[in-house]
C-alpha angles and dihedrals in degrees: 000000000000080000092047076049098045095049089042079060094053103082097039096096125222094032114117137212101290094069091100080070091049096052087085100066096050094073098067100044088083092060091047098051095066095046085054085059105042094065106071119048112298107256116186094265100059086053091058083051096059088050096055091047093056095049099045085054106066086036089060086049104048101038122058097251106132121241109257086050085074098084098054091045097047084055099039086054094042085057083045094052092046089056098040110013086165090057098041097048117008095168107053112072091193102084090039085060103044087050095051083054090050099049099035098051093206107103092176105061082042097057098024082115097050109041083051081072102055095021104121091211086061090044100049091049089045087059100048087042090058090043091053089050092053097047093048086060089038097053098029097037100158088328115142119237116273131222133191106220117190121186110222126177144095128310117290094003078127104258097150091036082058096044094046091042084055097050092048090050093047086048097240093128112040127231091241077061093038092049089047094051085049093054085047105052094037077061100056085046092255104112093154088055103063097095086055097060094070090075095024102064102166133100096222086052087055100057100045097031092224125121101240090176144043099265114211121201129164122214128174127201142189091280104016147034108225127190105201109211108197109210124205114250096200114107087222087063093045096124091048089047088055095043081063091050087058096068106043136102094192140033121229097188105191117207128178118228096191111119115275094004091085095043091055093047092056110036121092103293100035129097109237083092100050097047090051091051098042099048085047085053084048105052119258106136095184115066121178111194105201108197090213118182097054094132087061103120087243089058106029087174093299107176088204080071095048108050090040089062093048086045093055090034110048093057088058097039084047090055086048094064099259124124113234087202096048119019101027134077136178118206130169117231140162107215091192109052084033088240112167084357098110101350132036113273110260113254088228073067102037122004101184105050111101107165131091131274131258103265090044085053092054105047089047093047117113110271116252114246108260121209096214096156099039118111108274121290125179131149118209113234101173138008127188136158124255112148094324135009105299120195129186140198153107124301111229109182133352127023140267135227133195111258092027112150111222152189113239101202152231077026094046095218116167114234141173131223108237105159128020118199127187124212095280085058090247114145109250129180092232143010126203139203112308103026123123102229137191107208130195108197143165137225098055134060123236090236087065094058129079129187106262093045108124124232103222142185094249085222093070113006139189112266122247111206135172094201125046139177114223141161113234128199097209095221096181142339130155101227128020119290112230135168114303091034110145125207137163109259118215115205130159100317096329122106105189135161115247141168125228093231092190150341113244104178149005126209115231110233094214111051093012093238134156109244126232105227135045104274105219098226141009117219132184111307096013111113110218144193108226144173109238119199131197134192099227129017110285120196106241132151131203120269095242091051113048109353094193091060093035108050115079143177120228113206137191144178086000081311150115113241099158154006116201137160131216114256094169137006123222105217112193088173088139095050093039086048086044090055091048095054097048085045090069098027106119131195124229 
């Protein structure tokens, strides 16, 4: 072996005769080399390095090149590497990519893949991604979709008579029940009526035959689940009517074709305008306008009828935001006899009627966006007292689960879940955006709640505000509106008294802008910026937010005056927390 060195030495110019001394030393320096390298952070470079050691190392072994020849080469290969790394090395993608980092000068598009994979923010999303997912199969399981469905129209267009007609047909009120509501009304001299009094259910509604209340039904077909909310079309029962738009996902517009009832509906003091207008304030993006009472011998299915009410109708419904082409649809129907209800009317009744019935339209609408994995959102529409405190309401957005423990706002009490009802009052584990729930829960009273009041996650929850900035569409008022006016302000399921403090802005008609200065009064047709003020904390969002929580009716004097939506909330939480304290603050 010394004569295999000597004669290695032999061709490295400018070393003398002691190198045979020196060949002891080479062996170690490539040991060394990686243990130099190790110690500061490891840069792209110093990884290549360590590549290139342990490759020079099995090649030294195996070939006949003589010890102290493994430093030049190492470095000889490492200068290689650093020109070509694809030649040197075309297996190991590690030193391509450590040179791309080192020419490019850009570590960040390089390694973009790869820090995804450690990054903590991705992580965290694709957690939450995976959790969402999981929840989704968890909460729908093989549950149809569901759909909130509110009546809306003017008095006796045959709202009730259509909703009880639907929940006979469906079979969710038998014929034994049907045939005893027939008997009974035949008896209080309102035959007619009998289909009706499976939504209106008091005695005082009867007897009228008016809806008082908001009724509530729940139907199922083959595709969807469906809850029907009758809404009163009486202008005295107008707030009750809106608390039932609030809830809602579509619009069922009733309208009477019978000669003269439309016409009174529609005209200036009816009610056919108001409800478009107020379910569009409140929300519901779909509306279905059923032209009902086309078998009344002034009528008998003319299609004359027919196409003169959509043509008086669609110009209005246009004006009110929604899209004839897309979010409106027209369909003929007789409540009564149950024709185009279920099944198709037969062409020996209308001929020229093509298109599909009511039911068939609404399982194959488009189905509403559903906030499932939103914070928690639900208005309370009614509260009552059986065996614990019981609220009820629309979830908006989120999900709830049995045994939740949640924030009852404005008043932040603290409450648990205990019983969770569905809309056929069967007990359930959950209940996700867009149910209609019954809760029993503990930690609160039923006489500290109010309708209105909003059921909230504690880990973001829904804000509770005295003052808030709107714009307002002033729809109709007999004199100018000016600062200090007071109205009655219609949001979700919360009716509150409020006073318009001050107006900010107008918007010009003509180019759309904001003004710069505080107009001094707001009159029919201007859209105006104003500060709203309330007496207690009410639970609002903004618009862009949530738009269910953030879009609201004023009324005045049993009418419209204006729709409006939230654009900023003024929080005052450290004054409101200051009073408190000086409240209790007692002097010794």
């Amino acid at each position: 072996m010394s004569k295999l060195n000597a004669s290695a030495f032999e061709f490295v110019p400018g070393r003398g005769f002691t190198v045979p001394q020196q060949q002891q030393q080479p062996p170690p320096k490539p040991l060394e080399r990686p243990e130099q390298t190790e110690a500061p952070p490891p840069p792209p470079t110093i990884s290549l390095n360590i590549g290139g050691a342990k490759s020079a190392a099995p090649s030294s072994t195996t070939s006949t090149v003589p010890p102290a020849a493994a430093p030049a080469t190492t470095q000889a290969t490492l200068a290689s590497s650093k020109l070509t790394p694809q030649s040197s090395k075309p297996a190991t993608p590690k030193p391509q990519t450590t040179i791309k980092a080192e020419t490019a000068g850009t570590s960040s598009k390089t390694f973009s893949s790869e820090k995804a994979k450690t990054d903590t923010s991705t992580i965290a999303l694709d957690v939450k991604n995976a959790a969402d997912q999981t929840v989704l199969e968890d909460l729908y399981g093989d549950l149809k979709e569901h759909l909130n469905i509110v009546f809306i129209g003017h008095v006796d267009a045959g709202k009730s008579t259509m909703g009880g007609n639907i929940l006979f047909i469906t079979g969710m009120v038998d014929k034994r029940t049907m045939e005893k509501y027939e008997k009974e009304a035949k008896d209080a001299g309102r035959e007619s009526w009998y289909l009706s009094w499976a939504l209106d259910s008091t005695p005082q509604e009867r007897n009228k035959g008016k809806t008082v209340e908001v009724g509530r039904a729940y139907f199922e077909t083959d595709a969807r689940r469906y809850t029907i909310l009758d809404a009163p079309g009486h202008k005295t029962y107008v707030p009750s009517m809106i608390s039932g738009a609030a809830q809602a996902d579509v619009a069922v517009l009733v309208v009477s074709a019978r000669k003269g009832e439309f016409e009174t509906g529609f005209e200036k003091g009816g009610q056919t305008r108001e409800h478009i207008m107020l379910v569009k304030t409140a929300g519901v993006a779909k509306l279905v306008v059923v032209i009902n009472k086309m078998d009344d011998p002034t009528v008998e299915w003319d299609k004359s009828r027919y196409d003169e009410i959509k043509d008086k109708l669609t110009p209005f419904i246009k004006a009110a935001g929604f899209n004839p082409k897309t979010d409106v649809s027209f369909l003929p129907v007789s409540a009564y006899t149950g024709a185009n209800l279920k099944d198709p009317v037969d062409k020996s009744v209308c001929s020229w009627w093509s298109g599909s019935s009511i039911l068939q339209y609404l399982d194959k609408m488009p189905m509403v966006d559903r906030k499932i994995n939103a914070p928690l959102m639900m208005p309370i529409s009614e509260k009552y007292k059986d065996m614990g405190t019981i609220i009820v309401g629309k979830i908006e957005s989120g999900h709830i689960r049995k045994g939740d423990a949640l924030l009852l706002m404005p008043n932040k009490n603290t409450i648990e879940v205990t019983t969770l009802y569905n809309e056929m009052e069967e007990e359930v584990d959950r209940a996700f955006c867009g149910d209609n729930v019954r809760l029993r829960i503990r930690g609160v009273d039923d006489e500290d709640i109010t309708p209105g009041f909003v059921l909230t996650s504690p880990l973001k929850p829904v804000h509770a505000v005295r003052q808030f900035e709107a714009q307002l569409a002033i729809l109709e008022h007999k004199s100018i509106i000016c600062a200090g006016y007071s109205a009655v302000l219609h949001v979700h399921t919360l009716s509150e008294e409020v006073v318009l403090s001050a107006l900010l802005n107008y918007f010009d008609k003509a180019t759309g802008r904001k003004s710069k200065k505080p107009p001094q009064f707001a009159k029919k047709g201007q859209k105006v910026v104003a500060l709203i003020e309330a007496t207690a904390p009410i639970c609002i969002e903004k618009f862009a937010d949530y738009p269910q929580l953030g879009r609201f009716t004023l009324r005045d004097e049993g009418r419209t005056i204006a729709i409006g939506k939230v654009t900023k909330l003024v929080e005052h939480a450290g004054i409101d927390e200051a009073a408190e304290g000086m409240a209790s603050l007692q002097v010794a």
